[in-house]
C-alpha positions as CSV (number, residue, x, y, z in Angstrom):
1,X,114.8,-20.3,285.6
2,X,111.6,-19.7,287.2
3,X,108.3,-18.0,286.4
4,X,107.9,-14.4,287.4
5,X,107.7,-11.6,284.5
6,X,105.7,-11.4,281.3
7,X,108.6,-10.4,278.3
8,X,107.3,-11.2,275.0
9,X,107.4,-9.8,272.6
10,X,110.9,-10.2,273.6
11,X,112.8,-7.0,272.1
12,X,110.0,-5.1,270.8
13,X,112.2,-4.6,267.9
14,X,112.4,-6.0,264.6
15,X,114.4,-8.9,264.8
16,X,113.5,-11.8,262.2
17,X,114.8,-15.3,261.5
18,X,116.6,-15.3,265.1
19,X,119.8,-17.9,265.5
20,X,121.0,-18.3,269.3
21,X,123.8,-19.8,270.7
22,X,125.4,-20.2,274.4
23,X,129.0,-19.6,274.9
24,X,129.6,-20.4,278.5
25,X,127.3,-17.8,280.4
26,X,127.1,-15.4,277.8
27,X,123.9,-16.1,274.7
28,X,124.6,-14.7,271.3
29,X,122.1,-13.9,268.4
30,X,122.1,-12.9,265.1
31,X,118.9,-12.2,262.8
32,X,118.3,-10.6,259.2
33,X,119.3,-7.0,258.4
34,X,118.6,-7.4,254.6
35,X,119.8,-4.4,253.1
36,X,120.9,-2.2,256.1
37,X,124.9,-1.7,256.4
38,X,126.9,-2.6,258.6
39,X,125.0,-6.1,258.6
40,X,124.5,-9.3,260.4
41,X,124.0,-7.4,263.1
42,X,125.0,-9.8,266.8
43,X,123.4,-9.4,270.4
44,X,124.0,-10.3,273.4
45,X,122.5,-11.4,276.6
46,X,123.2,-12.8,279.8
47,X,119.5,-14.1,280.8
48,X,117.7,-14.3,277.3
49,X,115.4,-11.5,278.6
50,X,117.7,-8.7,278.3
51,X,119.3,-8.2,274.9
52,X,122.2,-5.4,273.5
53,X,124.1,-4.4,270.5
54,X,127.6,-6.8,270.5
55,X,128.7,-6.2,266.9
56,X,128.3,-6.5,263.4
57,X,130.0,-8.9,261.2
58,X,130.3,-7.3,258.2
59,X,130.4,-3.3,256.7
60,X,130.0,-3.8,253.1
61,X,129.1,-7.2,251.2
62,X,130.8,-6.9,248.0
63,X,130.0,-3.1,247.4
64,X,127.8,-3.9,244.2
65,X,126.4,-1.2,242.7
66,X,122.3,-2.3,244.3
67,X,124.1,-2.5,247.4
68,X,125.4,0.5,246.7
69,X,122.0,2.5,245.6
70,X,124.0,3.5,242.3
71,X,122.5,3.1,238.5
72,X,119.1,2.7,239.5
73,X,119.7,-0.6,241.3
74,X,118.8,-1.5,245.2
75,X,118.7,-4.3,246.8
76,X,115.6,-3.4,248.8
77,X,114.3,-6.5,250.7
78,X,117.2,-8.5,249.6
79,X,120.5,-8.6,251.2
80,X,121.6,-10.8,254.4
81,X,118.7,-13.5,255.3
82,X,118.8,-15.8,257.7
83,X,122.4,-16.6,259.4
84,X,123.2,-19.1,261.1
85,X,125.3,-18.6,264.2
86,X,128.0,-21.4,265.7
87,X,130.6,-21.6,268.1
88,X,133.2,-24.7,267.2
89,X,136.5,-24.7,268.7
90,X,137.1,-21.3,269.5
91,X,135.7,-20.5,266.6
92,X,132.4,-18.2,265.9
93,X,131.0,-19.2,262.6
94,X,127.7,-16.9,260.7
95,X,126.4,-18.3,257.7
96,X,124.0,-16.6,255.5
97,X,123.0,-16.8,251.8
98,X,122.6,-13.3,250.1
99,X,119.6,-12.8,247.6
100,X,121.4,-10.3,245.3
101,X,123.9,-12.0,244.7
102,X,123.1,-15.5,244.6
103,X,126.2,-16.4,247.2
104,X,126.7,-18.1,250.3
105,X,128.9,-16.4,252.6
106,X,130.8,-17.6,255.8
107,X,132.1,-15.1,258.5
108,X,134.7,-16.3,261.2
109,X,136.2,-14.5,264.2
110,X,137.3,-15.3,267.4
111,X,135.8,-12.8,269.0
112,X,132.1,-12.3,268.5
113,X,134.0,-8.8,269.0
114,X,135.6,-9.5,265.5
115,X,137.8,-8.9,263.3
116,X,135.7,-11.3,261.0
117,X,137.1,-13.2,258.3
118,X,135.3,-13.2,255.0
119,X,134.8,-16.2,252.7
120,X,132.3,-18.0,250.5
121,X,130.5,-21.5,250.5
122,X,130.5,-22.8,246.9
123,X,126.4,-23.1,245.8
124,X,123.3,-21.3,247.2
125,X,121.7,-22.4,250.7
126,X,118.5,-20.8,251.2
127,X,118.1,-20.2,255.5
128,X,121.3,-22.7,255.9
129,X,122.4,-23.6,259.3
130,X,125.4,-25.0,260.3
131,X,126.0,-28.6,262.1
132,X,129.8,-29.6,263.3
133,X,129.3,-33.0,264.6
134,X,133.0,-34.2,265.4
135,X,135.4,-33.7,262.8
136,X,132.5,-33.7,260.3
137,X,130.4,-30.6,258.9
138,X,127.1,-30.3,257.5
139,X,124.6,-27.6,256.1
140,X,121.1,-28.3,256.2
141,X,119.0,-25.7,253.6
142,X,115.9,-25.6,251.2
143,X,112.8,-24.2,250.6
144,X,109.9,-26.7,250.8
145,X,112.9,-29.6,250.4
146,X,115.0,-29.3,253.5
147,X,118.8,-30.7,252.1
148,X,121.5,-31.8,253.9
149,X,124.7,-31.4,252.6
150,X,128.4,-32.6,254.2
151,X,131.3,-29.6,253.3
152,X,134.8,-30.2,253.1
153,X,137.6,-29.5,255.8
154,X,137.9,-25.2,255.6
155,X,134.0,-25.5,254.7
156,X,134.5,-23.4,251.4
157,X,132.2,-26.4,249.3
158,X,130.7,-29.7,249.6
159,X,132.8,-32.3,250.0
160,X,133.7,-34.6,246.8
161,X,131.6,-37.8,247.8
162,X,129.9,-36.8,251.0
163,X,126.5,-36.9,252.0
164,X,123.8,-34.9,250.0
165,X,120.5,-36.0,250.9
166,X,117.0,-34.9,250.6
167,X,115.7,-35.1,254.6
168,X,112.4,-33.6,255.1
169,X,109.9,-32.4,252.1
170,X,106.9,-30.2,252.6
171,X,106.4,-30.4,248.7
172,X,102.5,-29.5,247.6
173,X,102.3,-26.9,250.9
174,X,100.2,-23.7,248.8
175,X,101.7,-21.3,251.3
176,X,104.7,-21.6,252.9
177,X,106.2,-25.1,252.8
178,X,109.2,-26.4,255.0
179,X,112.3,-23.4,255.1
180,X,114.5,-21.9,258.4
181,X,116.0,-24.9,258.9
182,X,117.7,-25.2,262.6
183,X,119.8,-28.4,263.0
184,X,121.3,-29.5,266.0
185,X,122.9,-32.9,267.7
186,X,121.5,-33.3,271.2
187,X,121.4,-36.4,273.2
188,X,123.0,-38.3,270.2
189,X,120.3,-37.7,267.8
190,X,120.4,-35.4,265.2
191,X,117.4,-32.7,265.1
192,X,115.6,-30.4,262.4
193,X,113.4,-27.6,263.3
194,X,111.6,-25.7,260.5
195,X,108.7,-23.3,260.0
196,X,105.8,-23.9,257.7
197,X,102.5,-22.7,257.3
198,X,99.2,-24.4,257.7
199,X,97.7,-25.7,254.8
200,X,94.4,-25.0,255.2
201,X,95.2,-21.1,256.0
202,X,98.2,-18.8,257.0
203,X,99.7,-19.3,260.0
204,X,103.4,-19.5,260.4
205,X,104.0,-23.2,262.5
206,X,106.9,-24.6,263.8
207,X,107.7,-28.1,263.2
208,X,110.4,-30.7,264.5
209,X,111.9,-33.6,262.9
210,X,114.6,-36.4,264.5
211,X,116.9,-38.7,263.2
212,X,119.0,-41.7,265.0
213,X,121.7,-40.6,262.0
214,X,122.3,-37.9,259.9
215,X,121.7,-40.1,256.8
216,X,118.6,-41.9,258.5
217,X,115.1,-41.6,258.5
218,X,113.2,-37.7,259.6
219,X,110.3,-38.7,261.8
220,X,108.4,-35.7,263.6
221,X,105.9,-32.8,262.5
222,X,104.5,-29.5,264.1
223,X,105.6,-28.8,267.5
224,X,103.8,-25.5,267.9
225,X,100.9,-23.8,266.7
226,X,100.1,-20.4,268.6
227,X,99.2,-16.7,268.0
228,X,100.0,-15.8,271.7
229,X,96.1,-14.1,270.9
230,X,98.0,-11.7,268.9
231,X,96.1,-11.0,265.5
232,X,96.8,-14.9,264.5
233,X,99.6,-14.3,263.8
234,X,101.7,-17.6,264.3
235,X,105.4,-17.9,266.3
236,X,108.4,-19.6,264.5
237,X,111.2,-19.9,263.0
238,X,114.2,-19.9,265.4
239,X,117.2,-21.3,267.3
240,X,117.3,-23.3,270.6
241,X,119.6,-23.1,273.4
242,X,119.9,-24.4,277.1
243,X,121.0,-22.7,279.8
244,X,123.8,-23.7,282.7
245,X,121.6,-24.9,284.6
246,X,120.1,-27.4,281.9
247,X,116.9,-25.6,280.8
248,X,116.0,-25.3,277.3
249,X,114.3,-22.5,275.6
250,X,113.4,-21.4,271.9
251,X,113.8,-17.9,270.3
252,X,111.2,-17.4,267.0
253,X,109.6,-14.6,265.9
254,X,106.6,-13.3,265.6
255,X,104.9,-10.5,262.8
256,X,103.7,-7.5,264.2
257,X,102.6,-6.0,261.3
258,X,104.2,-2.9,260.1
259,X,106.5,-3.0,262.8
260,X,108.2,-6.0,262.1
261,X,109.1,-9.8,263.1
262,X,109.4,-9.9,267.0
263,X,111.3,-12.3,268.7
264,X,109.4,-14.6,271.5
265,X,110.7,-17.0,274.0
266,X,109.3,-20.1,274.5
267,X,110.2,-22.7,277.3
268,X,111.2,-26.0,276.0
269,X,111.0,-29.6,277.4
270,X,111.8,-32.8,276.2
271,X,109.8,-35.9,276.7
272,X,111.3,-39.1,274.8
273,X,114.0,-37.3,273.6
274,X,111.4,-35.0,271.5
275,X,111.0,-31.3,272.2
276,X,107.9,-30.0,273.6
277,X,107.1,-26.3,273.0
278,X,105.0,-24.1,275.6
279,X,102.9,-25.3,278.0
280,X,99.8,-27.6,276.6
281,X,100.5,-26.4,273.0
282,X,100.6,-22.7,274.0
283,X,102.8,-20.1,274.5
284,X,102.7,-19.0,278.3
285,X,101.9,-15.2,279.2
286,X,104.6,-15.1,281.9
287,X,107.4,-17.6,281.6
288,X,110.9,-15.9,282.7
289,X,112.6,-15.2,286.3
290,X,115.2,-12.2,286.2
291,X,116.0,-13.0,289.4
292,X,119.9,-13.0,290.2
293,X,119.7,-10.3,287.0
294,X,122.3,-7.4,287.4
295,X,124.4,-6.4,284.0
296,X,123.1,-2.9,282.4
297,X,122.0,-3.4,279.5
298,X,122.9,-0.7,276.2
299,X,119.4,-0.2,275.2
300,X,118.5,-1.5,271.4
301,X,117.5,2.1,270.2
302,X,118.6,5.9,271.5
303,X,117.9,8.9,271.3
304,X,121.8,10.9,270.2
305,X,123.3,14.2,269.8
306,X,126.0,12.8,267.5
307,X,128.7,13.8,270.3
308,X,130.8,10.8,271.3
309,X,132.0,9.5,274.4
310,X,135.3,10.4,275.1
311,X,138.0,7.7,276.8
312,X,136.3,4.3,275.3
313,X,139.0,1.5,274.4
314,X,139.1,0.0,271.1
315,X,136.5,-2.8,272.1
316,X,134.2,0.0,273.3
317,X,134.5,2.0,270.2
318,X,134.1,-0.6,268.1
319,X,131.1,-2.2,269.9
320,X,129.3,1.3,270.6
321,X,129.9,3.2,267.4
322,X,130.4,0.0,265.1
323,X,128.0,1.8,262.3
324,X,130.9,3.5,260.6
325,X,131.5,5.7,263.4
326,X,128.0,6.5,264.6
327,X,126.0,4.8,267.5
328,X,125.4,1.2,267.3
329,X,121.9,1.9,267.0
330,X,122.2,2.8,263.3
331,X,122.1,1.3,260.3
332,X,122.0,2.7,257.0
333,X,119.8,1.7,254.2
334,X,122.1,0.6,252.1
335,X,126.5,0.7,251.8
336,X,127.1,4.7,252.6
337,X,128.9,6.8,250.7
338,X,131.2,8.6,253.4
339,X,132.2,11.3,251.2
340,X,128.9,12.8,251.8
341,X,128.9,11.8,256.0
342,X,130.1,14.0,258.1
343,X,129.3,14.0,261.9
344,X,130.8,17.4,264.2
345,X,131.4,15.7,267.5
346,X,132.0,19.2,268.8
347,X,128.9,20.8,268.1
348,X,126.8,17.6,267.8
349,X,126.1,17.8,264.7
350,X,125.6,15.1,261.8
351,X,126.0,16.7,258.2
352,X,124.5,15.2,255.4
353,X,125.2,16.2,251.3
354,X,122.7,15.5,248.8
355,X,125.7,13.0,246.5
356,X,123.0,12.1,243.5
357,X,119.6,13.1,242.0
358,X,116.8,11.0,243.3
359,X,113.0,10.7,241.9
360,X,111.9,9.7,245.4
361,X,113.1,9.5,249.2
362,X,113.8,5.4,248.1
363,X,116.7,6.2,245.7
364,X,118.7,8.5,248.1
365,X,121.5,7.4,249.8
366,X,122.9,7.9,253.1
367,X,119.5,7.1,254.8
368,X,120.5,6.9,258.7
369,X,118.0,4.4,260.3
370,X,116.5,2.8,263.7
371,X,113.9,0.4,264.4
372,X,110.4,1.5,265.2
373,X,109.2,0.1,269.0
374,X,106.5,-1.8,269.2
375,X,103.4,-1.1,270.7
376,X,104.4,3.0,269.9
377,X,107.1,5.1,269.5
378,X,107.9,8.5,268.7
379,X,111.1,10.4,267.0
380,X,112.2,13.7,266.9
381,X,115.4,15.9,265.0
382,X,116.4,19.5,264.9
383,X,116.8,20.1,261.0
384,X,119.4,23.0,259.7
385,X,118.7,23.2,256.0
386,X,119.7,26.4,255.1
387,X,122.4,24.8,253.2
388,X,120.0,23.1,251.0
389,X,120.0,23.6,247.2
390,X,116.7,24.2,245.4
391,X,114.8,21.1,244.9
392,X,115.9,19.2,248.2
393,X,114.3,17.6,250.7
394,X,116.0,16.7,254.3
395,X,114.3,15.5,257.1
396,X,113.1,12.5,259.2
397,X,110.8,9.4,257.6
398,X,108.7,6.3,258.3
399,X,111.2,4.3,256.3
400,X,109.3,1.3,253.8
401,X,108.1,0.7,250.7
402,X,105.0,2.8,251.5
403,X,107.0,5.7,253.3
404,X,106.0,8.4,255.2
405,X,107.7,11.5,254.9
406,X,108.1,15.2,256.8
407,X,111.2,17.2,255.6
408,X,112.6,21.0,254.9
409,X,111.9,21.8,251.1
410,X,113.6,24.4,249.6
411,X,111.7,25.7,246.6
412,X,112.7,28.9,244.6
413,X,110.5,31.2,246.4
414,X,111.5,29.9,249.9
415,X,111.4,27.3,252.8
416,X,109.0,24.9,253.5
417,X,107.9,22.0,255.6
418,X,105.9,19.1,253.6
419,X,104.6,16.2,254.3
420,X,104.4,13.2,251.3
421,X,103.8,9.5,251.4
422,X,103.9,6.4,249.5
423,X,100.2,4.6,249.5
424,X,99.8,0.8,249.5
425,X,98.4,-0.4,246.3
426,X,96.6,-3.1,248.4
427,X,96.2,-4.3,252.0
428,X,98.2,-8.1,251.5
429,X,101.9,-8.2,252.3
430,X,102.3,-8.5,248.3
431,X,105.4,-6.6,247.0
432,X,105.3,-3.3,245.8
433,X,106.7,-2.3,242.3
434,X,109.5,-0.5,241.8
435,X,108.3,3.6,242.0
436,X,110.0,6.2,240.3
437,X,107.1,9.0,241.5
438,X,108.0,11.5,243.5
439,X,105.1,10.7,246.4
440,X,101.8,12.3,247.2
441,X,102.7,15.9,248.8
442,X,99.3,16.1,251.3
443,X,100.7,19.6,252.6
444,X,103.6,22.3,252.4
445,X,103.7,24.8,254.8
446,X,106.3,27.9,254.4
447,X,109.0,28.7,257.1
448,X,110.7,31.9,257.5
449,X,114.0,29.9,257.9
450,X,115.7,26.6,257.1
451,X,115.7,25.5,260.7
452,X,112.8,23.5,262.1
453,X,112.0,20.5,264.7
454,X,110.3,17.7,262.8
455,X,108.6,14.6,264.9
456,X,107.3,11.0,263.8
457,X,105.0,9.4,265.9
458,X,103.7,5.9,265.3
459,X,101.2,3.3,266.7
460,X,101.6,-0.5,265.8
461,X,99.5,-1.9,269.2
462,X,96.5,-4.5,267.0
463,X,98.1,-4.0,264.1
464,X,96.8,-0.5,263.7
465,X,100.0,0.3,261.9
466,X,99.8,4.2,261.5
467,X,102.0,7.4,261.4
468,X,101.3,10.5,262.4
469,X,103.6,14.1,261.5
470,X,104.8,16.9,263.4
471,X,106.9,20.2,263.3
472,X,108.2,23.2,265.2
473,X,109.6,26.0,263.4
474,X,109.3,29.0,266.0
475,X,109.9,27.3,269.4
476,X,111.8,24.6,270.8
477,X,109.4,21.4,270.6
478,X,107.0,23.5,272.8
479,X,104.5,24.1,270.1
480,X,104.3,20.7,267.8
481,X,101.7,21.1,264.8
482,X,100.6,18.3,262.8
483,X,101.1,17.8,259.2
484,X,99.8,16.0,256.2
485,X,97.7,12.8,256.7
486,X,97.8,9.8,259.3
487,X,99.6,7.6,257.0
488,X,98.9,4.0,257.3
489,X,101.9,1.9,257.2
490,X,102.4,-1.8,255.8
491,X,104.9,-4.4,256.4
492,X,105.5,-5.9,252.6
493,X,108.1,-8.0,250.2
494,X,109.5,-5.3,248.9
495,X,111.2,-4.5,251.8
496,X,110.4,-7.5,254.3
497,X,111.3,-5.2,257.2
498,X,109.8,-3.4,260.1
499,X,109.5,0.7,259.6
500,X,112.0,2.5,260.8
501,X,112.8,6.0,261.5
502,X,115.0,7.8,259.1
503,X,117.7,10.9,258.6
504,X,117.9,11.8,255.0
505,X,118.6,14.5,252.4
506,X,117.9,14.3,248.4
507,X,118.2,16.6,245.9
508,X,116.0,16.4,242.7
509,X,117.5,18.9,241.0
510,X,121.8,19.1,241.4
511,X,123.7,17.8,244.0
512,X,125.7,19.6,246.8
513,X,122.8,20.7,249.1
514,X,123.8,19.8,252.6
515,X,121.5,19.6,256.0
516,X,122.5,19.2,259.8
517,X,120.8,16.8,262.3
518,X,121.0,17.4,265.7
519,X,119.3,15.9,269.3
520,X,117.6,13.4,267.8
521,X,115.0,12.0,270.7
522,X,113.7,8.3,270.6
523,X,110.7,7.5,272.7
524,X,109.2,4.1,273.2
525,X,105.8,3.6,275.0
């Protein structure tokens, strides 16, 4: 591959803790999706530039009650971290541990496609990758302590008597010591790549280690340290994969701020059997040929009228509308409660019933998301809430921990739009505490009906990380008027996602109150 367009930040999307794999000419990755259902979300690509939706491995998790936003519970920030991504055999393998519920899971299809079949690895490995070397199988995992276990035959524990060995130790690091562990077998020697931070200050760092033998000694350290002169904020943390023509390339992310962990790709060499990452230390600006490049790609977000493309095959319709129905594009905050989904493909028109009392926009279900773009983006939805119940809120939101909101209230006296936000309690990417408040209102302005066009606009280029409101409620998006404050916007451990748009309805007062969504518009810039 030559040298010929600038592409990173690779996706402009928030896609963190990226796995990649290379099935003949065809390059596979899966990243975290936390919370959002369906999960463990898989693209594809045929020249590691251009990436689209190619399925997700999993609906529901085990359809606890956080996962399912029921008794007060979430699982906000939690979820699906970290899979790793195989191909053995025939075989597709994803391996992720899950920080609800304390398990290690294991996927397998033959198809990236799917049907996927479910299973679970006996223990808990934090970011765990998989290694089949021959007819044995390993797991390399840890926080600070990078393990390597050996697992039995059908890879459902450890295997009585097999390896278990402490590899690589980052022990005494104050910020982030040694964790999404990669390991590999290339050129007969068995290599770890990990992500740390500096010591002396934050900066995420990628490191390398290599072995003769899988129970033999680690040798290696950081392979790259570089903030592409983005906000210093360092790349790691990723999978590596050659191409057919026996190039080598990494895929790690990069924070963004409020927008999210980007992928990057970085060019790899090898000198002495040891990897070499960038050019001279440093991430080049332009480092990818398309040329040759001719598949169209399914963009990563869209704009949709909730109509649905008639004539599409089973692999079509499961690949395109693999979020219970609904574009690909979609994810919802956490496992949906269909009862209270409807979608009129007719009229194109998705319905949306207020199925439990909320405090705040957090607690309601049913939230239909995409990711923000990075450097800016916009959003837009046609609201119907004249179905709405007193005390109910529908409309479209800057979905985080410190949310931004612009919906249709209906109030006893009438229709109104409002804008409310969550502020940041500080300016560090320090959790948030759990929030029962109902959110700052900063302005309500009354509508003569229960229809009404309601926009998000937001700006992430240097980190500026804000969101801006809109509505139309007597043209059609002619006459946009803003709302409420410029709300500033924070990526954080509560969440540990980008922002995303979303589609939502809560009641606060009885259930039953129902809105319709219609031509939502997605614009990236």
């Amino acid at each position: 591959m030559g040298v010929d367009k600038e592409i990173n930040p690779l996706t402009r999307l928030d896609y963190p803790d990226p796995d990649v794999i290379r099935v003949g000419g065809v390059y596979y990755m899966v990243t975290t999706t936390m919370h959002f259902m369906p999960g463990g979300e898989i693209l594809r690509s045929y020249d590691l530039a251009n990436w689209e939706h190619a399925s997700f491995v999993y609906d529901r998790l085990d359809s606890t009650p956080a996962q399912r936003l029921e008794h007060g519970e979430n699982i906000y920030g939690k979820g699906m971290w970290a899979a790793s991504l195989r191909f053995h055999r025939g075989l597709f393998y994803v391996c992720f541990a899950a920080n609800d519920t304390g398990k290690t899971y294991l996927y397998t299809s033959k198809s990236i496609a799917g049907p996927w079949k479910k299973q679970y690895i006996e223990g808990f490995y934090h970011d765990a990758s998989l290694l089949f070397d021959e007819e044995k199988v390993y797991i390399a995992y840890g926080n600070k302590e990078i393990y390597i276990t050996q697992l039995n035959e059908d890879l459902s524990a450890p295997l009585a008597g097999g390896l278990h060995r402490l590899a690589v130790s980052d022990a005494g690091n104050p910020r982030l010591g040694y964790e999404g562990a990669h390991f590999y077998k290339i050129h007969g020697k068995y290599y770890l790549f990990l992500i740390h931070s500096l010591r002396d200050r934050w900066m995420r760092t990628e490191a390398c280690f290599v072995a003769d033998a899988v129970d033999g000694v680690f040798t290696g350290g950081d392979v790259l340290i570089d903030d592409r002169g983005y906000c210093g904020q360092g790349v790691a943390q990723g999978g590596i994969v050659d191409t057919p023509e026996g190039d080598w390339y990494a895929v790690l992310f990069q924070d963004h701020g409020a927008v999210g962990r980007i992928p990057v790709l970085v060019p790899v060499t090898w000198e002495a059997d040891f990897p070499v990452f960038g050019q001279n230390g440093r991430i080049p600006a332009q480092n990818f040929s398309q040329a040759g490049f001719h598949h169209t790609m399914q963009p990563l977000v869209q704009s949709d009228d909730f109509k649905k493309m008639a004539g599409c095959s089973e692999e079509q319709e499961r690949e395109q509308y693999g979020c219970y129905g609904f574009k690909s594009v979609w994810q919802f905050n956490h496992e949906p409660d269909l009862r209270f989904v409807k979608a009129d493909r007719e009229q194109g028109v998705l319905w949306l019933t207020a199925g439990k009392v909320c405090q705040n926009l957090l607690q309601a279900r049913n939230i239909l998301t995409q990711r923000m773009c990075y450097p800016r983006c916009a959003g837009a939805v046609t609201v119907d809430a004249s179905a709405l119940k007193v005390g109910d809120y529908a409309g479209l939101c800057a979905l985080q921990g410190c949310y931004g909101m612009i919906a249709v209230a209906r109030r006893s006296d009438g229709f109104y739009v409002v804008m409310r936000s969550r502020a940041a309690d500080n300016d560090s990417p320090q959790a948030m505490q759990e929030d029962g408040a109902e959110g700052t209102e900063w302005e309500a302005v009354p509508i003569p009906q229960g229809t009404v066009h309601l926009k998000i606009e937001a700006e992430f280029a240097g980190m500026q990380d804000e969101a801006r409101f809109f509505y139309d409620s007597d043209g059609d998006r002619g006459n946009w008027r803003p709302i409420g404050i410029t709300h500033k916007l924070y990526f954080k451990m509560d969440h540990f996602t980008g922002c995303r748009f979303g589609l939502f309805v809560y009641a606060t007062e009885e259930t039953g109150g129902r809105a319709g969504f219609s031509r939502f518009h997605y614009q990236c810039f």
